[in-house]
C-alpha positions as CSV (number, residue, x, y, z in Angstrom):
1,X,0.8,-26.0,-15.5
2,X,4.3,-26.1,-15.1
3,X,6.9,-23.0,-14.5
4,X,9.1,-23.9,-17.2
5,X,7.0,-25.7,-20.2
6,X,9.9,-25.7,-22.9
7,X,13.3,-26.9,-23.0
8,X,16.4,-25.0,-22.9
9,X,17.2,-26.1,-26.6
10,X,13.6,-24.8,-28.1
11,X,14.9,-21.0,-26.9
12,X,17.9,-21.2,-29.2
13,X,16.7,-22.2,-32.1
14,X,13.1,-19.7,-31.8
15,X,13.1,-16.3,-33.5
16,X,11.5,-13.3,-32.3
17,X,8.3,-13.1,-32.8
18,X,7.7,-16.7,-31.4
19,X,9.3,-15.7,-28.5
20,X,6.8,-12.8,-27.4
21,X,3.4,-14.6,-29.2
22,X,5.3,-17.5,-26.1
23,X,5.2,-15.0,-23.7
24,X,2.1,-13.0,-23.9
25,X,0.2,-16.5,-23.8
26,X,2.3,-17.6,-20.9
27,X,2.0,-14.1,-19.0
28,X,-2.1,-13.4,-19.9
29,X,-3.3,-16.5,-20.6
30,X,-1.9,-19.2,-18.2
31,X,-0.8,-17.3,-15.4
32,X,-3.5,-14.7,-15.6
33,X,-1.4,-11.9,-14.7
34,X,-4.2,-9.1,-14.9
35,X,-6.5,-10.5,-12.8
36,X,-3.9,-10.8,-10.4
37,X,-2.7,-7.3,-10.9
38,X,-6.3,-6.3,-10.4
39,X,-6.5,-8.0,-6.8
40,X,-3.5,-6.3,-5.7
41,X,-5.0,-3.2,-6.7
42,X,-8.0,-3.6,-5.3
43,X,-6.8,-4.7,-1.8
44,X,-4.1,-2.0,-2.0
45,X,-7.1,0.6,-2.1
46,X,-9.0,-1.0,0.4
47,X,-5.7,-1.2,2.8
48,X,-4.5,2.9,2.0
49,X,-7.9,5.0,3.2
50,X,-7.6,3.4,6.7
51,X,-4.1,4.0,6.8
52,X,-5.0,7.3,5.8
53,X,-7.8,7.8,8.6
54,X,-5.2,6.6,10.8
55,X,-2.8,8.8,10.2
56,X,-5.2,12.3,10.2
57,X,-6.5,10.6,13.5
58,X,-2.6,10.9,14.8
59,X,-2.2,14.5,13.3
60,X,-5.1,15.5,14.9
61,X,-4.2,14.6,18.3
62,X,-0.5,15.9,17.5
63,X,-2.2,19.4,16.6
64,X,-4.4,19.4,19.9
65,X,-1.6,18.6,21.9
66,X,0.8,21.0,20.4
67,X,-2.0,23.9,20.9
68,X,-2.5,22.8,24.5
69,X,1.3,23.3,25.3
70,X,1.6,25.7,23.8
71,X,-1.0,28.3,25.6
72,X,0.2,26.5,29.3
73,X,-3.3,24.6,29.7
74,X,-1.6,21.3,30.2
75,X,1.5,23.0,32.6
76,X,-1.5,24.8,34.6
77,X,-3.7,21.7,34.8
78,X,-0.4,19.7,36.5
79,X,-0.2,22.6,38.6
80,X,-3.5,22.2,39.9
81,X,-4.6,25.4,38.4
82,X,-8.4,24.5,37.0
83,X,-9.2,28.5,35.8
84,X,-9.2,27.1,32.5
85,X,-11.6,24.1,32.7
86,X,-9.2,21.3,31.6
């Protein structure tokens, strides 16, 4: 199976309809270009949802720290003060 299985010359002299009957039996047939589309597709899905428990993992820490600083736990708890537990 070669990249290129026609010769500059056979384009010229081909009419329309040739030329896409050409290419939907290069794209689908030889190359299999759905099956390959489908593979991407599927590994795309399994690679997002751990991304995405990743990231809610991040903003979850991001949210705890952010409430922490802001109700002085974590400048009391560097100040040795241990009133709140932390």
């Amino acid at each position: 199976m070669s990249i290129l299985s026609f010769k500059l010359d056979d384009l010229r002299n081909i009419n329309w309809k040739d030329f896409f009957k050409r290419l939907y039996t290069k794209a689908l047939d030889e190359e299999e270009i759905l099956g390959i589309a489908a593979q991407v597709a599927f590994y795309f899905a399994f690679a997002l949802f751990p991304l995405l428990l990743f990231l809610i993992s991040i903003f979850g820490f991001d949210i705890g720290f952010r409430r922490r600083f802001k109700t002085g736990d974590v400048l009391l708890s560097a100040a040795g003060d241990d009133r709140f537990g932390v």
